[in-house]
Backbone as numpy.savetxt, mean C-alpha at the origin, in Angstrom:
# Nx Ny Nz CAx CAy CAz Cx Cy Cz
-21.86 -21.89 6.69 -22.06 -20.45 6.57 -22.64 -20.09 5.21
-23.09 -21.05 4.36 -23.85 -20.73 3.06 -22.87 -20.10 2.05
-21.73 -20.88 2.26 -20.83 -20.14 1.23 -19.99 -18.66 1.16
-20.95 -17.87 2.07 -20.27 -16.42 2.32 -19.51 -15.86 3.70
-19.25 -15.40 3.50 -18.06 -14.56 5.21 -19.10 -13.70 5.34
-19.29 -13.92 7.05 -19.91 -13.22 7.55 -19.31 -11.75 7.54
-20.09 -10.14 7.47 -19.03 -8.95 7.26 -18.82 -8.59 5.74
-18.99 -9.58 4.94 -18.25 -9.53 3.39 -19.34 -9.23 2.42
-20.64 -8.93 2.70 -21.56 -7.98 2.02 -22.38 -8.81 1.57
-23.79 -8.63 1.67 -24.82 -9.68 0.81 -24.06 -10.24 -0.89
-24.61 -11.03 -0.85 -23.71 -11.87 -2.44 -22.56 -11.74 -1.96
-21.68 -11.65 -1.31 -19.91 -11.67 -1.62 -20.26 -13.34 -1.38
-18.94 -13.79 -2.55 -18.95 -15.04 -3.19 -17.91 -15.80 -2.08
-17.76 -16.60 -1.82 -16.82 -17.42 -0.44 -15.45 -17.36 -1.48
-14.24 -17.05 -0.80 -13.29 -17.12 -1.24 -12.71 -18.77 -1.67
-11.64 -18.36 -2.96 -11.47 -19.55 -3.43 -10.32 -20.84 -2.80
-9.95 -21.54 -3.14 -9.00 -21.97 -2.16 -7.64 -21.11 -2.00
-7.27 -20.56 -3.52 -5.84 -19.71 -3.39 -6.06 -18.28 -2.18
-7.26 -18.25 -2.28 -7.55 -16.54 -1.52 -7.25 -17.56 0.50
-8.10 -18.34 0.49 -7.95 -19.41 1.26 -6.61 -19.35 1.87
-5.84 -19.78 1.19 -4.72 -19.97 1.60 -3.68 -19.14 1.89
-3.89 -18.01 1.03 -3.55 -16.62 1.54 -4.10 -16.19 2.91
-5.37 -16.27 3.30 -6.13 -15.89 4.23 -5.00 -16.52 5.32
-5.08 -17.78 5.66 -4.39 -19.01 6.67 -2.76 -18.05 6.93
-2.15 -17.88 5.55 -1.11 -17.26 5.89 -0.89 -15.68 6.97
-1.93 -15.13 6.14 -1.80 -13.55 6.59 -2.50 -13.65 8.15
-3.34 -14.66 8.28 -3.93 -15.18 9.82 -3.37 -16.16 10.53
-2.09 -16.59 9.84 -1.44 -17.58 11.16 -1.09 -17.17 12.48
-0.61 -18.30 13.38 -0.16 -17.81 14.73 1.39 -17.59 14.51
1.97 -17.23 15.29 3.02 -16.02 15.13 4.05 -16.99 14.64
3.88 -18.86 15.15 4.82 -19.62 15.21 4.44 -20.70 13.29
3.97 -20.09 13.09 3.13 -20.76 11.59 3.98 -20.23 10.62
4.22 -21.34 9.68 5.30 -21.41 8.64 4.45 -21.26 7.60
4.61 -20.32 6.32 4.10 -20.85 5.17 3.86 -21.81 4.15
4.99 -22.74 4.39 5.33 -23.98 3.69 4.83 -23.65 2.36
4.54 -24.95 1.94 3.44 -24.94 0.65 1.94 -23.93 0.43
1.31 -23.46 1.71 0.94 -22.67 1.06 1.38 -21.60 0.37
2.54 -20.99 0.76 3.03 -19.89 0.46 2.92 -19.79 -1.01
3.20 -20.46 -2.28 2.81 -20.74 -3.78 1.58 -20.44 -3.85
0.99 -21.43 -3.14 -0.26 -21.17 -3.60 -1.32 -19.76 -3.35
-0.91 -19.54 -2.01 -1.12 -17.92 -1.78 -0.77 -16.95 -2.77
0.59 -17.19 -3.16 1.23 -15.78 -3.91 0.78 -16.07 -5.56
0.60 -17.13 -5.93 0.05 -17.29 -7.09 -1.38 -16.62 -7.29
-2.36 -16.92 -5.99 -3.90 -15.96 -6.16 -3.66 -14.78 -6.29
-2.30 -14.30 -5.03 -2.39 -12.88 -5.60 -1.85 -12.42 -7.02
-0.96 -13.20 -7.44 -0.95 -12.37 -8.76 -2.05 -12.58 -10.01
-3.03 -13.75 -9.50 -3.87 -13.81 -10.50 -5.04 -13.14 -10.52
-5.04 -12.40 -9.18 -5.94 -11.48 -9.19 -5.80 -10.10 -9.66
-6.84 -9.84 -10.55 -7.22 -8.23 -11.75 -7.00 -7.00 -10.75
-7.90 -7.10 -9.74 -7.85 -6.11 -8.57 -7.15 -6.53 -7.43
-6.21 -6.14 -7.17 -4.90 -6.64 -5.65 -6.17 -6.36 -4.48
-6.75 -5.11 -4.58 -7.40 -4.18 -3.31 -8.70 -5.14 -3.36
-9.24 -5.84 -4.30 -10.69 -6.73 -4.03 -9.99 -8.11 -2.90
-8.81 -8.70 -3.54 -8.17 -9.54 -2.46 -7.98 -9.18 -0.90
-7.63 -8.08 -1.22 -7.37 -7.04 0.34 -8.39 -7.08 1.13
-9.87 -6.63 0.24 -11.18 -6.18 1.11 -11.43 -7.82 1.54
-11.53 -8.52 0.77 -11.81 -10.06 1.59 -11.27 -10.55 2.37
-10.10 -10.24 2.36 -9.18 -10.84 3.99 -9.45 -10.04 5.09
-9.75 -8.73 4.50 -10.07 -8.11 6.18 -10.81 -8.28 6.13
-12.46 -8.79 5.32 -13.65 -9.14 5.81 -14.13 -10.35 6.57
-12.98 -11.28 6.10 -12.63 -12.46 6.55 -12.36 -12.71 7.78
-11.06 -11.61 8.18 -10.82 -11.01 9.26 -11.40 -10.48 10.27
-12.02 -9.47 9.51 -13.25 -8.68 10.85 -14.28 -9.99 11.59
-14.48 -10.82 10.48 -15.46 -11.90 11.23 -14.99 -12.40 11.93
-13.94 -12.67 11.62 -13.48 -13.96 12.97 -12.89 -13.01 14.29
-12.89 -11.81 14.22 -12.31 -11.02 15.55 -14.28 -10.90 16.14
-14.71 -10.91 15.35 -16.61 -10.34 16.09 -16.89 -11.84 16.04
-16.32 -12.44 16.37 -16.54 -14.33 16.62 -17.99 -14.62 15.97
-17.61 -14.79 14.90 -18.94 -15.25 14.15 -19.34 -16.57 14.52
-20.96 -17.03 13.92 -21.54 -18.08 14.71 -20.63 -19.50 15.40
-19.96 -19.63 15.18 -19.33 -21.11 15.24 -17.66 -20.37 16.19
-17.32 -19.04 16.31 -16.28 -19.12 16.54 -15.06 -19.32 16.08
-15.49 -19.44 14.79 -14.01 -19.32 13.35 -13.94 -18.70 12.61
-12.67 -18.67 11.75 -12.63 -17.27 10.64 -13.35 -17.84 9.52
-13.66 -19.08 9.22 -14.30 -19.63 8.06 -13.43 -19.83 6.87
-12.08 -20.04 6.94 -10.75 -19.91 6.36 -9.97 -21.34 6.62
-10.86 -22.17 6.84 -9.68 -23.67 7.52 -8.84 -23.84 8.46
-8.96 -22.98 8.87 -7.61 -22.60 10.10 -8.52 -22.36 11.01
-7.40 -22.14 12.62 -8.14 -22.49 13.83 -8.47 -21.21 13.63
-9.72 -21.22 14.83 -10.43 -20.12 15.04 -9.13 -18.86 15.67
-10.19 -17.65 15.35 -9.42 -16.80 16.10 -9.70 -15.59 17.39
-10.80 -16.78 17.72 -11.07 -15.46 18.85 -10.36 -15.64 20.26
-9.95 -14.24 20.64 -8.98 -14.44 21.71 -9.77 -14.59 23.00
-9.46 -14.97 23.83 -9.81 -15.32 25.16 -9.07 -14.63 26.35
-9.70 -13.94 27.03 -9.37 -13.37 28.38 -8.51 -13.98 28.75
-7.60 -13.39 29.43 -7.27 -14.28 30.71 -7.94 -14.45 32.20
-7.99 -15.49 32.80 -8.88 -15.42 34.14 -8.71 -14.06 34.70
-9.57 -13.87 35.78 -10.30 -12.49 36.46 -9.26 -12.66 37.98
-8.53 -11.79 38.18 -8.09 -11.44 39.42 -9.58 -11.57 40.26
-9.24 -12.69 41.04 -10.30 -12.50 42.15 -11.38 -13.80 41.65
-11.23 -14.18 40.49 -12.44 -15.24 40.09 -12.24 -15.91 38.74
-12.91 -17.15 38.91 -12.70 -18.00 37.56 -13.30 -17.28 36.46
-13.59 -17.80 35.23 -14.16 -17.21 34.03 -12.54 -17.18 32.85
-13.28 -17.36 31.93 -13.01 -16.11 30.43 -13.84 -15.73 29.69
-13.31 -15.06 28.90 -15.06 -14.26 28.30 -13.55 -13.60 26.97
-14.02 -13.31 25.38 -13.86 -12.60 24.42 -13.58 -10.89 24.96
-12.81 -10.65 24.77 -12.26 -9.28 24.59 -12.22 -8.37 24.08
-12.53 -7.36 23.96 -12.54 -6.55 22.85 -11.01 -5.44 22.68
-10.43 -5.99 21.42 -8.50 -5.49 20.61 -8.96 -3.77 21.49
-9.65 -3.15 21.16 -9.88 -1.92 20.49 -10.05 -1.57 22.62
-10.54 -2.09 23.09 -10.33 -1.93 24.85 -9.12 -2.41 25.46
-8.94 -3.17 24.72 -7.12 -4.00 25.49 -6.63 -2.36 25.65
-5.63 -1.92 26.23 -4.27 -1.20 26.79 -3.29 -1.62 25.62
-2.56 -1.50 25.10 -0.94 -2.17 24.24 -0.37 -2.66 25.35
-0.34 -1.95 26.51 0.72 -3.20 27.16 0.14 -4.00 28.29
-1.25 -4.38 27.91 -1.36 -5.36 28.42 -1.66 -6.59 27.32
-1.57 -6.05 25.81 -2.29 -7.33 24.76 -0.98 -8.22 24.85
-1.77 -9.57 24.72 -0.57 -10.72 24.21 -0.03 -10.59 22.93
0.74 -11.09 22.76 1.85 -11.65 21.35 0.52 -11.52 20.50
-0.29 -12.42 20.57 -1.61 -13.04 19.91 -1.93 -11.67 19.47
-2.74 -10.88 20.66 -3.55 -10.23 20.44 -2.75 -8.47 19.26
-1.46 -8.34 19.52 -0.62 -7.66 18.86 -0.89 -8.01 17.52
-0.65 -9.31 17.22 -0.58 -9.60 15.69 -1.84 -9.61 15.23
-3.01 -9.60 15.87 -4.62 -9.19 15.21 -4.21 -8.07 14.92
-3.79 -7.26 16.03 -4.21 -5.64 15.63 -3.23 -5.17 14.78
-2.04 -5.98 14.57 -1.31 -5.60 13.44 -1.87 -6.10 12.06
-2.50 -7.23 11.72 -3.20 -7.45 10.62 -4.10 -6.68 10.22
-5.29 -6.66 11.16 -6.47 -6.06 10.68 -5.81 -4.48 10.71
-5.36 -4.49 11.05 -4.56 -2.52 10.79 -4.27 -1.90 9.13
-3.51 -3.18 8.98 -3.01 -3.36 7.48 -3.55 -3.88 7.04
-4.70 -4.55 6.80 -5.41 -5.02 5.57 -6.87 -3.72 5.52
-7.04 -3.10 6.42 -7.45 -1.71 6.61 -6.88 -0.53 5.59
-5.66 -0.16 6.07 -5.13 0.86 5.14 -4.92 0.17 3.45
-4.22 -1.21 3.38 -4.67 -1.32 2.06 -5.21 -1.65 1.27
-6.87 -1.65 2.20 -8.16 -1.62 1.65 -8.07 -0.17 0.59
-7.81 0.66 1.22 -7.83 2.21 0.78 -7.47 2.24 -0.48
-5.87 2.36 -0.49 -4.68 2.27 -1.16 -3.58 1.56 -0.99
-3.02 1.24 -2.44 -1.18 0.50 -2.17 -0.85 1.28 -0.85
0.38 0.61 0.02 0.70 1.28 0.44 2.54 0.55 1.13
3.40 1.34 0.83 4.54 0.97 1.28 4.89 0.40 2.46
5.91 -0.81 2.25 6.22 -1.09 3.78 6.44 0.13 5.12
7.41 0.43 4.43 7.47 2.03 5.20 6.13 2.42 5.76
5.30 2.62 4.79 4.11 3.65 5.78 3.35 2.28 6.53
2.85 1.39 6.35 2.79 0.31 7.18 3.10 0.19 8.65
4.84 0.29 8.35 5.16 0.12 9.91 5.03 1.21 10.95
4.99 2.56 9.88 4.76 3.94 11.06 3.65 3.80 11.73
2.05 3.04 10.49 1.22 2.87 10.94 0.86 2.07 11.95
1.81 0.94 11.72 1.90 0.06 13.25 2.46 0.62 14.66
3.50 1.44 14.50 4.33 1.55 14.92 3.16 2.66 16.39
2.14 3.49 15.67 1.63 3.95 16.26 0.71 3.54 17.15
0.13 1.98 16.46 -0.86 1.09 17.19 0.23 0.89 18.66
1.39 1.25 18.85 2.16 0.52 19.41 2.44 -1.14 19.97
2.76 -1.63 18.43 2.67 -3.09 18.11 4.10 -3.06 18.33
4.84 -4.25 19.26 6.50 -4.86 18.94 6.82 -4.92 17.34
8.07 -3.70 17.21 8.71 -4.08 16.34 8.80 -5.76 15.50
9.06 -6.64 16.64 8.96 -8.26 15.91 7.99 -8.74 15.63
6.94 -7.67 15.97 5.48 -8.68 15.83 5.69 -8.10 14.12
5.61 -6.54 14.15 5.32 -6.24 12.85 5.99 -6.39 11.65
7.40 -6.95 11.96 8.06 -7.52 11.30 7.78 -8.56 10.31
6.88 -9.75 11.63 6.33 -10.41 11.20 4.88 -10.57 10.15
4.52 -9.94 10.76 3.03 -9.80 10.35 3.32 -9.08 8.49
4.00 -8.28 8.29 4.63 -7.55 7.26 5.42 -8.61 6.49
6.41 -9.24 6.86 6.66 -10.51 6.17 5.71 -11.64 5.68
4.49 -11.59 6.49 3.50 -12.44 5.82 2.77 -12.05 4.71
2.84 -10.36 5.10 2.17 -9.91 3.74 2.54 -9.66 2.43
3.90 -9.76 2.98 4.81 -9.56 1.79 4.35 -11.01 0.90
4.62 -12.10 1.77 4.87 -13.67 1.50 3.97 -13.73 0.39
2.85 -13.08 0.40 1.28 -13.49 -0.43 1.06 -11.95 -1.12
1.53 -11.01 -1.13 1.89 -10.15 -2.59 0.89 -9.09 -2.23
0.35 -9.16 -0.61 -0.28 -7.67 -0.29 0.93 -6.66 0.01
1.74 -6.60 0.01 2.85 -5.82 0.13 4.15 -6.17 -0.81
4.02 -4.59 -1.64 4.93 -5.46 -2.75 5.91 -3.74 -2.97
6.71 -3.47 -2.53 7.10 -2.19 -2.40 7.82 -2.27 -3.91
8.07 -2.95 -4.83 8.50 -2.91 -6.23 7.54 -2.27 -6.85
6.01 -2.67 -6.76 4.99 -2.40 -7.60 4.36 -1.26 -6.81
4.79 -0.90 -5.73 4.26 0.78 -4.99 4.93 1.48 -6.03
6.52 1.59 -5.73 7.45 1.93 -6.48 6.46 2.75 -8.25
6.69 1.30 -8.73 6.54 1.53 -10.08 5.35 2.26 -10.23
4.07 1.59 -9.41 2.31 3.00 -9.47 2.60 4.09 -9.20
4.02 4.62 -8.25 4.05 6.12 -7.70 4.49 6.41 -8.91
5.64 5.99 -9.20 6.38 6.88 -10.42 5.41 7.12 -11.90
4.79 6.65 -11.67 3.50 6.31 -12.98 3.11 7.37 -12.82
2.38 7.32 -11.54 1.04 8.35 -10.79 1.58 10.30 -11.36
3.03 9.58 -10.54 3.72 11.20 -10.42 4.01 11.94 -11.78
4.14 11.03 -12.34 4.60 11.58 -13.82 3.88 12.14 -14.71
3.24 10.99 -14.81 1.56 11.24 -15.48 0.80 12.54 -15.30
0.22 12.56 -13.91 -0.44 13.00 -13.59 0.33 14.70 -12.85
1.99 14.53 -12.23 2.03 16.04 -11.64 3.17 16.37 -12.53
3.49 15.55 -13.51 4.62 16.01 -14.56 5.88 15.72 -13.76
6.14 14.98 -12.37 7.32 15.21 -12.27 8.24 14.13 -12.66
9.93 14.61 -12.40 10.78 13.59 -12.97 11.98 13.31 -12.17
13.38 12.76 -12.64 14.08 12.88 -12.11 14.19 12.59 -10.53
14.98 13.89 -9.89 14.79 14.26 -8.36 14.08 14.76 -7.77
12.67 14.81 -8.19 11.73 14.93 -7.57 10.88 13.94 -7.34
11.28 13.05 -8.65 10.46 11.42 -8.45 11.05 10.92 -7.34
12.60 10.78 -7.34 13.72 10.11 -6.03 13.05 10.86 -4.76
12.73 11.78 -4.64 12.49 12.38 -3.05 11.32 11.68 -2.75
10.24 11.92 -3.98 8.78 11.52 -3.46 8.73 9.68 -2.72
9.70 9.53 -3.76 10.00 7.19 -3.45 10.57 7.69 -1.98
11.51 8.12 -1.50 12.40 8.54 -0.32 11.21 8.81 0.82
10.56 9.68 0.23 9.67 10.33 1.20 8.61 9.00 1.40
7.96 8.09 0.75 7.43 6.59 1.13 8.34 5.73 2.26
10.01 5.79 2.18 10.15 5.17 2.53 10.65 3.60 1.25
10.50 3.95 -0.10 11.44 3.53 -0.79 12.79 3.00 -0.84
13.47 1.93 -0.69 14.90 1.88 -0.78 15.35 2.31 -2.37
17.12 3.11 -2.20 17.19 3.61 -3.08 17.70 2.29 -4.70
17.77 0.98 -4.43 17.70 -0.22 -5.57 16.22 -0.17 -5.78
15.12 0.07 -5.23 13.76 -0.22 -5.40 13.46 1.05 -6.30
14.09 2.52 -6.26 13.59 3.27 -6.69 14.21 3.36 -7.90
15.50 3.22 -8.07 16.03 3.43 -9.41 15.19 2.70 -10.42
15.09 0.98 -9.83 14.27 -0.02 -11.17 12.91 0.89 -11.86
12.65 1.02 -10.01 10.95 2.11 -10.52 11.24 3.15 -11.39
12.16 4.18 -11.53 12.50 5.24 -12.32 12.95 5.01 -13.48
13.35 3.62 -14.04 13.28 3.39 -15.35 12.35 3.76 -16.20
11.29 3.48 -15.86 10.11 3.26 -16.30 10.08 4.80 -17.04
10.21 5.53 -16.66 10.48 6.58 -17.28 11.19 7.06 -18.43
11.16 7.30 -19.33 12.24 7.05 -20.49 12.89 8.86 -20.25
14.15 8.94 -21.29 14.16 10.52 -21.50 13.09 10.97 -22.53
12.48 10.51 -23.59 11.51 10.92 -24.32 10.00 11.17 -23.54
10.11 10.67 -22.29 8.57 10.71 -21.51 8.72 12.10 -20.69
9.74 12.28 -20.74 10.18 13.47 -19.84 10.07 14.96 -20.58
10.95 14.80 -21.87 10.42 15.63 -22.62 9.57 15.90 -23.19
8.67 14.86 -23.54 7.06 15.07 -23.65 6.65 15.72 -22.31
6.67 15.33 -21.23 5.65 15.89 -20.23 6.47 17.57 -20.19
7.70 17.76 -20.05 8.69 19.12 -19.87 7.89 19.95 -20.78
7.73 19.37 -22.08 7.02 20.25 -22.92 5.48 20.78 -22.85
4.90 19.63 -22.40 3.84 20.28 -21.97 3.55 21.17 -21.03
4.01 21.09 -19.52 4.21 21.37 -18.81 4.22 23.39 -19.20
5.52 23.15 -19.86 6.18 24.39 -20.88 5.20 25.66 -21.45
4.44 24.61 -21.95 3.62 25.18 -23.04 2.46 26.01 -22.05
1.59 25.11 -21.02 0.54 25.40 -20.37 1.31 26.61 -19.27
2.12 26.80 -19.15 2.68 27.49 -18.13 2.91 28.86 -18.76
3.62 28.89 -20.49 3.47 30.08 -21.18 2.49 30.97 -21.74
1.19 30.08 -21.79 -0.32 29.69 -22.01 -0.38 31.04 -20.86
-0.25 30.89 -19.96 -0.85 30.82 -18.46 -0.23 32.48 -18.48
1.40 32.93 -18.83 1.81 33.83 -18.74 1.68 35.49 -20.04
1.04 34.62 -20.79 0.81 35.37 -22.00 0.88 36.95 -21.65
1.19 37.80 -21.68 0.77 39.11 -21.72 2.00 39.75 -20.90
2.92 38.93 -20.57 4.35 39.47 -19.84 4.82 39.35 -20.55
6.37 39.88 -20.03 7.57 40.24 -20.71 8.70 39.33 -21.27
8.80 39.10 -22.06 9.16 37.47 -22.50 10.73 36.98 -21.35
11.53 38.07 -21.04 12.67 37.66 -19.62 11.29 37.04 -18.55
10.12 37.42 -18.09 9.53 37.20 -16.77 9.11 35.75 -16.90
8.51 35.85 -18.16 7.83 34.52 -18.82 9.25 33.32 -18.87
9.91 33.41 -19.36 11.00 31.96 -19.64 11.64 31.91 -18.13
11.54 32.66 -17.13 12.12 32.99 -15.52 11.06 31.94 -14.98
9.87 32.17 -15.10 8.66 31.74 -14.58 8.88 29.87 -14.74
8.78 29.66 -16.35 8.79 28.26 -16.77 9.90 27.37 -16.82
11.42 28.34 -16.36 12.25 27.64 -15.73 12.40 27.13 -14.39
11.89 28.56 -13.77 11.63 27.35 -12.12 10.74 26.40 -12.11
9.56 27.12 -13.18 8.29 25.43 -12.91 9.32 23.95 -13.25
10.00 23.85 -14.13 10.50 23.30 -14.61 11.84 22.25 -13.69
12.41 23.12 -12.95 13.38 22.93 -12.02 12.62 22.45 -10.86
11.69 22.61 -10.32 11.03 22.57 -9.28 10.52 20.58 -9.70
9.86 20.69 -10.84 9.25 19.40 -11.14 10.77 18.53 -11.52
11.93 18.62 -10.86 13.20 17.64 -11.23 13.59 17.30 -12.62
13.25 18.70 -13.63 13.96 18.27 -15.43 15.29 18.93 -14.80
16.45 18.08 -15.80 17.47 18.51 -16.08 17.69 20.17 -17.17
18.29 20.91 -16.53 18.57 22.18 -17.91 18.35 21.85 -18.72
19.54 20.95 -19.58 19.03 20.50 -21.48 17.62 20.54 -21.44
17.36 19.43 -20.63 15.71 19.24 -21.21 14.97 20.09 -20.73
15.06 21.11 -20.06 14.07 22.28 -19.78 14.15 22.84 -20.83
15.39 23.41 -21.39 15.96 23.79 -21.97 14.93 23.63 -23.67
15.33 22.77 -23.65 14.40 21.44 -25.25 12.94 22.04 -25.05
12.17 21.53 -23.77 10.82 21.45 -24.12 10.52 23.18 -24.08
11.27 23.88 -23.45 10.64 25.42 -23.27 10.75 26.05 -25.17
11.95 25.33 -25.83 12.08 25.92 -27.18 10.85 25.27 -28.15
10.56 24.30 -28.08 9.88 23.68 -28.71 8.64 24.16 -28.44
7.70 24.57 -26.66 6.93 25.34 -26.54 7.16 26.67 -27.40
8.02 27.49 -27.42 7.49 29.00 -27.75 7.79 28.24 -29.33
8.59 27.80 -29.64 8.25 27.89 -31.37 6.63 27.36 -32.01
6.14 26.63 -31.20 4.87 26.11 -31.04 3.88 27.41 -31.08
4.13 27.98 -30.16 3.48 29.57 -29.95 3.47 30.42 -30.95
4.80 30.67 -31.20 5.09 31.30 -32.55 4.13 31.03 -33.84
3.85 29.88 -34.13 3.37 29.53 -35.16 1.83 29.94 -35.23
């Protein structure tokens, strides 16, 4: 195949053996053990800069071997993967299938765990994305619970699914970027689908000094915003903003004083 996956874009470079071996894993048959690859899989993924460039190559990897590229293999060392009909009521034959025409309850075991892979290496082409939203997303393909179990355990196995490091990017994301803290960080992890040991580690990350930095800002742009009211309407206003984004009183409390003396000056 000249070095490249068919699907994987003029120049895309042939994956290396660790991506390889990841591939074999996240494409085994339902009864396929990771053994020794499993190291070597989870080691590419963490040595890879971009998680989501690993992602786009397995489903490109993927997409080829479901559109049975020239030879009929994924180009991954492992057996091919194109599925085969079953014989024709009424007459011999098989003939390639197309996932996306199957019924759900007529696909095999087999054909479940394609459409549960390529499903998920789809969405986290996009973005991270939590086990949780994963399985709703399966859940809708209407894939067996055990398939997706499985298929989700493989991804876990090789570090495309890592709900520690969702965890820790949301709470980053949220903080950073919408100021929030506290119990509003806990709902948003909750609302993923977060367990609540996964979310606390993630909410470390947060210090109380990151909080009152952002409280204060927050504070400030919000009094900014109210200038020309009545100073009861104004501190009413930047306490609910405040409450709403999960600060504790004290520290609303802290960053709203530190805003108006700021003002003051």
């Amino acid at each position: 195949m000249n070095g490249t996956r068919a699907g994987a874009g003029p120049g895309a470079a042939a994956p290396g053996p660790g991506t390889r071996a990841a591939l074999r894993l996240v494409e085994g048959g339902l009864d396929a053990n990771p053994g020794a690859d499993g190291a070597a899989a989870g080691a590419a993924a963490a040595s890879v800069g971009d998680r989501l460039a690993t992602i786009a190559a397995l489903r490109a990897a993927l997409e080829a071997a479901q559109a049975g590229g020239p030879d009929g293999s994924d180009g991954s060392d492992g057996a091919p993967l194109a599925v085969e009909a079953p014989p024709r009521r009424g007459g011999a034959g098989h003939g390639k299938r197309r996932l996306s025409k199957v019924p759900p309850e007529e696909r095999t075991d087999l054909e479940h765990e394609q459409v549960a892979r390529s499903t998920a290496l789809r969405l986290l082409t996009g973005s991270p994305k939590s086990r949780h939203q994963l399985e709703q997303a399966l859940a809708k393909k209407e894939v067996p619970p055990s398939v997706v179990a499985h298929v989700l355990d493989r991804f876990e196995a090789v570090g495309l699914v890592d709900d520690a490091a969702f965890a820790e990017m949301l709470v980053r994301t949220r903080h950073t970027e919408r100021g929030l803290a506290g119990p509003a960080l806990a709902q948003e992890l909750r609302r993923y689908g977060v367990d609540k040991d996964t979310a606390a580690q993630a909410m470390e990350h947060v210090s109380e000094a990151d909080e009152l930095e952002a409280a204060t800002a927050l504070a400030a742009k919000k009094l900014q915003a109210t200038r020309g009211l009545d100073r009861t309407t104004r501190l009413r206003r930047v306490y609910s903003l405040l409450a709403r984004k999960g600060y504790r009183t004290a520290t609303a409390r802290h960053a709203i004083d530190t805003a108006l003396a700021a003002e003051e000056r």
